[in-house]
Each structure stands twice: as structure tokens, then as C-alpha cells.
C-alpha positions as a Markdown table, in Angstrom:
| # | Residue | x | y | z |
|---|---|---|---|---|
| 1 | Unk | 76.8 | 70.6 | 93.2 |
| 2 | Unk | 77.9 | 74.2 | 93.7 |
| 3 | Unk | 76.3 | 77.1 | 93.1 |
| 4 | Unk | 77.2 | 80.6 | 91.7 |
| 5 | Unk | 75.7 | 83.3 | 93.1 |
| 6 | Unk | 75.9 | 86.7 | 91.6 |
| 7 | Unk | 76.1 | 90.1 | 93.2 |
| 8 | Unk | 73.7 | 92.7 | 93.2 |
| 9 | Unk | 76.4 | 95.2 | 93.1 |
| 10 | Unk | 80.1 | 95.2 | 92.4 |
| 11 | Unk | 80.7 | 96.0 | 96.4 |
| 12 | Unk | 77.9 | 93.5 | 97.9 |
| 13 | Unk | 80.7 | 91.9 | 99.7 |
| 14 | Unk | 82.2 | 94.2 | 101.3 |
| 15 | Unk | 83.2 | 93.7 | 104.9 |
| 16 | Unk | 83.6 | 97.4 | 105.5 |
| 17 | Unk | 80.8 | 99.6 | 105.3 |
| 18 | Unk | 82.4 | 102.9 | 104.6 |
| 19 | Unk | 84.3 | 101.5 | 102.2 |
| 20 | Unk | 81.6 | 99.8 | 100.5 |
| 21 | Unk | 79.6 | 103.0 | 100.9 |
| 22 | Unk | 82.6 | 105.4 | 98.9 |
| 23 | Unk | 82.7 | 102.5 | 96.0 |
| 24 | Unk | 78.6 | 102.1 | 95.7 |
| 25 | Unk | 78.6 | 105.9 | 95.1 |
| 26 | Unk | 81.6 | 105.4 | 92.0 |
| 27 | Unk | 81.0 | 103.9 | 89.1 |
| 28 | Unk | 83.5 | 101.5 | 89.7 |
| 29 | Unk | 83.8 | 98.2 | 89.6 |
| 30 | Unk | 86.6 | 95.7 | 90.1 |
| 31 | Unk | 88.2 | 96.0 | 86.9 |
| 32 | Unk | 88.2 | 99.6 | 86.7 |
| 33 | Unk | 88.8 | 100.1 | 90.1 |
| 34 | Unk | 92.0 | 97.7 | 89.8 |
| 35 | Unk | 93.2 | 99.8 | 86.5 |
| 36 | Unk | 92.6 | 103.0 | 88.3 |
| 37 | Unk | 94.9 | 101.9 | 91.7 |
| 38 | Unk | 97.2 | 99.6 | 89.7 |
| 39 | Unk | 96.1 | 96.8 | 92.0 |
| 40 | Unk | 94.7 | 93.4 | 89.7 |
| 41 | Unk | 90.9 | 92.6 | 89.9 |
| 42 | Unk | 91.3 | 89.5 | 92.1 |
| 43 | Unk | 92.8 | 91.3 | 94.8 |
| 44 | Unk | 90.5 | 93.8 | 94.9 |
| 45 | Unk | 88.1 | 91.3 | 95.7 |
| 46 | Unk | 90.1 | 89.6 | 98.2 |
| 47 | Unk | 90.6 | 92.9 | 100.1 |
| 48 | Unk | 86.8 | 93.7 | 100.2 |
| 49 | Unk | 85.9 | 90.8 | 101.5 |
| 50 | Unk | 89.1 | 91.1 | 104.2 |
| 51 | Unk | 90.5 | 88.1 | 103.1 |
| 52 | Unk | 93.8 | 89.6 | 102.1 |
| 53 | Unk | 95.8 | 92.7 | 103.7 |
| 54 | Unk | 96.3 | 95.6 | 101.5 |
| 55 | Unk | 99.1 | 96.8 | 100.7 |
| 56 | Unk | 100.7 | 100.7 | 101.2 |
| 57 | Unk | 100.0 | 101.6 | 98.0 |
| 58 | Unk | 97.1 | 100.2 | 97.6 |
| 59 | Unk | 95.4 | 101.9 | 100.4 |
| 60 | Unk | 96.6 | 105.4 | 99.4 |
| 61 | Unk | 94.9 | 104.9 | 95.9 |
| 62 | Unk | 91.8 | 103.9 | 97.7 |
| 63 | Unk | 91.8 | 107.1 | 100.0 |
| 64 | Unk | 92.6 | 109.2 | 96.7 |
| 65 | Unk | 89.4 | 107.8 | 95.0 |
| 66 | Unk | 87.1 | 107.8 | 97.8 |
| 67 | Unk | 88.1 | 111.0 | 99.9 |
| 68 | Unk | 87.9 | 109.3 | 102.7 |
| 69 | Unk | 91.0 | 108.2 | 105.1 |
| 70 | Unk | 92.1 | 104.6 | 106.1 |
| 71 | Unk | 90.8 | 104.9 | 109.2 |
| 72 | Unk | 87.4 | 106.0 | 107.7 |
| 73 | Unk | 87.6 | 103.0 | 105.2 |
| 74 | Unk | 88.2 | 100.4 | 107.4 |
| 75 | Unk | 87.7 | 101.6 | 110.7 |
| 76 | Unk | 85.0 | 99.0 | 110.9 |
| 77 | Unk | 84.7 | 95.3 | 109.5 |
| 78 | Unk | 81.1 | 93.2 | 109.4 |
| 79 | Unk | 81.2 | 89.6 | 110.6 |
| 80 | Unk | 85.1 | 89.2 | 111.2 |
| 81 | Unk | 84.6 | 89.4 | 115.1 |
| 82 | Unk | 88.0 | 88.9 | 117.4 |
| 83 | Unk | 90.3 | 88.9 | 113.7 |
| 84 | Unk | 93.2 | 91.2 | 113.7 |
């Protein structure tokens, strides 16, 4: 039988620690970060986990919101060793 496990915090999961340090200091979560960039709920969570590529778009709303560039956003990624 399966378990659900809730997150602490809307960005728990989040592969990329600067990124998941700019949301933690929003009060965002993924439904008002998804209204906010136009992108639905589900793919924000996809993309924090970096389980789907973001698109364009997407990315520049994320820079707008955080002040921080892509490369500062996702410059790193936890436990997704040799994926491209």
C-alpha cells in the first residue's frame, strides 16, 4: 500500500538549491506561482523536481520573480548526477 507523504514546504523538492532558496523566501506556492508565470501547477512541480525542461517563457518569469538569472537558478541540481 502506498503512502503519501506531505511536504514541509511548498519547495521541499526542489532539485536546485538556488532556486528553491528564491521561492522559500516568496510566499508562493505552486498555485500562485503557476498564476503568477502562466505556467499550470503540475508543471511547476515537474520542473522543481527536474523532471520536465522548462520552457523559454517559463524561465524568464521565474528570473522576474526571483531576481536571480537562469544560470543562478539552476546552475546546480541535487542528486541528478551525469543527467543532461
Amino acid at each position: 500500500m502506498s503512502r503519501f507523504v506531505m511536504s514541509k514546504t511548498p519547495w521541499e523538492r526542489c532539485v536546485y538549491p538556488a532556486l528553491k532558496a528564491a521561492l522559500e523566501k516568496t510566499d508562493y506556492n505552486q498555485t500562485t506561482l503557476g498564476a503568477a508565470t502562466g505556467i499550470h501547477p503540475s508543471n511547476i512541480s515537474r520542473y522543481i523536481k527536474g523532471d520536465m525542461d522548462a520552457t523559454i517563457r517559463g524561465m524568464l518569469a521565474l528570473e522576474v520573480l526571483t531576481g536571480k538569472t537562469f544560470r543562478e537558478l539552476f546552475g546546480e541540481c541535487e542528486g541528478r548526477d551525469g543527467r543532461v
